[in-house]
C-alpha positions as CSV (number, residue, x, y, z in Angstrom):
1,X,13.2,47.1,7.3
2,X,12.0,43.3,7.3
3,X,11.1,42.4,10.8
4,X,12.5,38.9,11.2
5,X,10.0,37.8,13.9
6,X,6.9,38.0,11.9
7,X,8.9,36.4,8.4
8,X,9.5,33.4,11.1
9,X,6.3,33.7,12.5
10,X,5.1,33.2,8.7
11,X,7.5,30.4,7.8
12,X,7.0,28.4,10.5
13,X,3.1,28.5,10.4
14,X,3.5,27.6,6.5
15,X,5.7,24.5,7.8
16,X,2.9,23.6,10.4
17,X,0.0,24.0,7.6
18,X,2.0,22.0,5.5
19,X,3.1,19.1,7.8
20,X,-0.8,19.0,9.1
21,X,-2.1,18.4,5.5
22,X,0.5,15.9,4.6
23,X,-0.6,13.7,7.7
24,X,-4.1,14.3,7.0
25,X,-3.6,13.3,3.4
26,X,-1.4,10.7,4.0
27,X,-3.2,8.8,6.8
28,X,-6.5,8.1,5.3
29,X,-7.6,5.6,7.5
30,X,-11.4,4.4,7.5
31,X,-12.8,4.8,10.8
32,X,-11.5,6.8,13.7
33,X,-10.3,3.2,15.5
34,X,-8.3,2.3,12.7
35,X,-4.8,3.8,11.9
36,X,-2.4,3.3,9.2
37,X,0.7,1.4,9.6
38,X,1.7,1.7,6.3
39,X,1.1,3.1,3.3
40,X,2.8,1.8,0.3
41,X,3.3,3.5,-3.4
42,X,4.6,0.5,-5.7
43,X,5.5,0.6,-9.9
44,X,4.9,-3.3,-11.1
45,X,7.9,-4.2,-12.8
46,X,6.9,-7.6,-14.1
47,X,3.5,-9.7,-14.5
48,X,2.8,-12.5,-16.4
49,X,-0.8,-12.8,-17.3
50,X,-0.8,-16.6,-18.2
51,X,0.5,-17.2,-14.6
52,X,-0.7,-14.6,-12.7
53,X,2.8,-13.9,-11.4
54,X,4.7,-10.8,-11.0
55,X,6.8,-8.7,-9.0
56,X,6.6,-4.4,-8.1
57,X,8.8,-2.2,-5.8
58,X,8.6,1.1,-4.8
59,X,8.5,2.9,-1.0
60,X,6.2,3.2,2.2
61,X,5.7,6.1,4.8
62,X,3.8,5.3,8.2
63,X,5.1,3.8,11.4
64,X,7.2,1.7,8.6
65,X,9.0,4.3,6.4
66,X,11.4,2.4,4.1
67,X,11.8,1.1,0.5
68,X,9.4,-2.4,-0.6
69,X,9.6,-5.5,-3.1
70,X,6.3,-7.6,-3.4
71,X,6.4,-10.9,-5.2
72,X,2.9,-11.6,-6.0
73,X,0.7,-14.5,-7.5
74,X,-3.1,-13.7,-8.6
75,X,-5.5,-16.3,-9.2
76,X,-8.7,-16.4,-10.6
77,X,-11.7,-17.9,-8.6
78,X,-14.4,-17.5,-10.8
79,X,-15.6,-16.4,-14.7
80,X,-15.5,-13.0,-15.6
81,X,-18.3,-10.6,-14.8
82,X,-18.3,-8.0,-17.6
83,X,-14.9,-7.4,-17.6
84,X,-14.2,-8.1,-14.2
85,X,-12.2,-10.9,-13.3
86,X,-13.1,-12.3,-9.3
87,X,-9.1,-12.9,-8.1
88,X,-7.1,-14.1,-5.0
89,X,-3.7,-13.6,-4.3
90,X,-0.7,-14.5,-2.6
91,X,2.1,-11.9,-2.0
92,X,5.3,-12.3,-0.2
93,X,6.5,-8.4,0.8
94,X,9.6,-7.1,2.2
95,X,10.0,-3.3,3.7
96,X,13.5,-1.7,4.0
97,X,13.6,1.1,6.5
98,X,16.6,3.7,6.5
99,X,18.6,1.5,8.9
100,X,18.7,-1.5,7.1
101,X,16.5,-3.1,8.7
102,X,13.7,-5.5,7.7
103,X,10.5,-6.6,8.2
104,X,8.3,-9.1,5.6
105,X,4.5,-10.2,5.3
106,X,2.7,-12.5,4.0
107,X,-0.1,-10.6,2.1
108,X,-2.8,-12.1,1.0
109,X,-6.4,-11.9,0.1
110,X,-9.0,-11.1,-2.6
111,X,-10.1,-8.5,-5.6
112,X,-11.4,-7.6,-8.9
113,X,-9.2,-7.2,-12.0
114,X,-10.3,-5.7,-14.6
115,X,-9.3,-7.1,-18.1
116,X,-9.3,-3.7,-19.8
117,X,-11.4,-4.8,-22.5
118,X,-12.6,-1.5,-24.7
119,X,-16.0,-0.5,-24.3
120,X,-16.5,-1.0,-20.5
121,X,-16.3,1.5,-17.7
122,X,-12.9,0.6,-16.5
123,X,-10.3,1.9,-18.4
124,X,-6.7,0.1,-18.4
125,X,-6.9,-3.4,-16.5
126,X,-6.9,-3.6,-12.4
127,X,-8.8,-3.0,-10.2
128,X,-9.6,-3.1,-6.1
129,X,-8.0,-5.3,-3.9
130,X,-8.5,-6.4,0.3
131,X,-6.8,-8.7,2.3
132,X,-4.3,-8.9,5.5
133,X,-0.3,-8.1,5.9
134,X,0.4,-10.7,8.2
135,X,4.0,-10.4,10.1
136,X,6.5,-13.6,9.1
137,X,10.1,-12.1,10.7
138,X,12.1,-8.9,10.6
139,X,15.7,-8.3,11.3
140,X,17.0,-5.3,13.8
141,X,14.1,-3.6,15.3
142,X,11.1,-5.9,13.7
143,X,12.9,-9.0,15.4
144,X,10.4,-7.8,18.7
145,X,7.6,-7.4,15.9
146,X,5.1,-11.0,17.1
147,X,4.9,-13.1,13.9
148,X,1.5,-13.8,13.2
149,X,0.3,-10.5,13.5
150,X,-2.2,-9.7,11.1
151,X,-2.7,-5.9,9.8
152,X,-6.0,-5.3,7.8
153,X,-4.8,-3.9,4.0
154,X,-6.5,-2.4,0.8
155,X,-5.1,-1.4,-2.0
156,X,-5.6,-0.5,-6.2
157,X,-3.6,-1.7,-8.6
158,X,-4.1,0.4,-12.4
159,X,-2.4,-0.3,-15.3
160,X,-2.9,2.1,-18.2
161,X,-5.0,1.5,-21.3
162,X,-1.8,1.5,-23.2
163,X,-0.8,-2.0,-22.2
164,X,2.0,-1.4,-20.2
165,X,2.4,-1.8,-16.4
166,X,1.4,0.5,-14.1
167,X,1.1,0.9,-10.3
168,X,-0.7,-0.3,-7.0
169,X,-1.4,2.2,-4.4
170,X,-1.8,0.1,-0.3
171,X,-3.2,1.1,2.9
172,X,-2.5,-1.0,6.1
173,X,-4.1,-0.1,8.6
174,X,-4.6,-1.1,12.5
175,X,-6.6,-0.7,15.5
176,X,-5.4,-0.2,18.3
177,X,-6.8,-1.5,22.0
178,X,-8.5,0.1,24.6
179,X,-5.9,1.9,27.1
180,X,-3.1,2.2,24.1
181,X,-2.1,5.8,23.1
């Protein structure tokens, strides 16, 4: 005979395991004072390489669990280095959260893109990016979210050797003041 109080006991320790290493993987943070807002998972779905221009959706968990759209523009500010192109960029991005409602940033900021030029170390074209989400309006619940808020933010965007587009991977991230839970 099964004894159902240990198969709980069992289940719901496997939940809690579970649910600990998903935070822990999920909130990656840099410090112990900083603590993510948002982390965003993004396919690009278009990006001109003459312009610089392009556009990528996907989804974010955090304090802001919703669906995104990022309309991007990157711009070089230098020559090459190897294969390494110095960029900045301007993004415009919107989060949906399960209620409809919305909030949108300006991101913007600086990074390396790799030209994915055979022979060198970085394989595909991308490369690291570091900048600020800074609050422009929300609807519903973000209306009380202060515009000109500014969120630190880092990111990688990789697109395979093959040519096609690929993905960015963010990390916004806070710190929160003396005296705040």
């Amino acid at each position: 005979m099964v004894n159902l109080n240990s198969k709980h006991a069992r289940v719901v320790a496997s939940f809690v395991l579970s649910a600990v290493l998903l935070m822990a993987t999920s909130a990656r943070a840099q410090d112990p004072g900083e603590h993510v807002l948002v982390t965003q998972r993004d396919t690009v779905k278009a990006f001109d390489l003459v312009t610089g221009k392009g556009s990528q959706v996907g989804t974010s968990a955090g304090l802001i669990s919703g669906t995104t759209s990022v309309e991007f523009q990157f711009s070089p500010t230098g020559p090459p280095v190897g294969d390494a192109l110095p960029i900045a960029f301007k993004n415009k991005v919107v989060i949906t959260d399960l209620d409809g409602d919305q909030i949108f940033f300006d991101n913007d900021g600086t990074g390396t893109f790799h030209l994915g030029i055979p022979g060198f170390d970085f394989r595909g074209s991308g490369g690291p990016l570091t900048g600020t989400y800074v609050v422009t309006g929300g609807t519903g619940k973000y209306q009380q979210w202060k515009v000109g808020t500014e969120y630190k933010y880092r990111a990688v965007a990789t697109n395979p050797p093959t040519g096609e587009l690929g993905t960015v991977y963010v990390e916004v991230t806070f710190r929160r003041k003396v005296g705040q839970q």
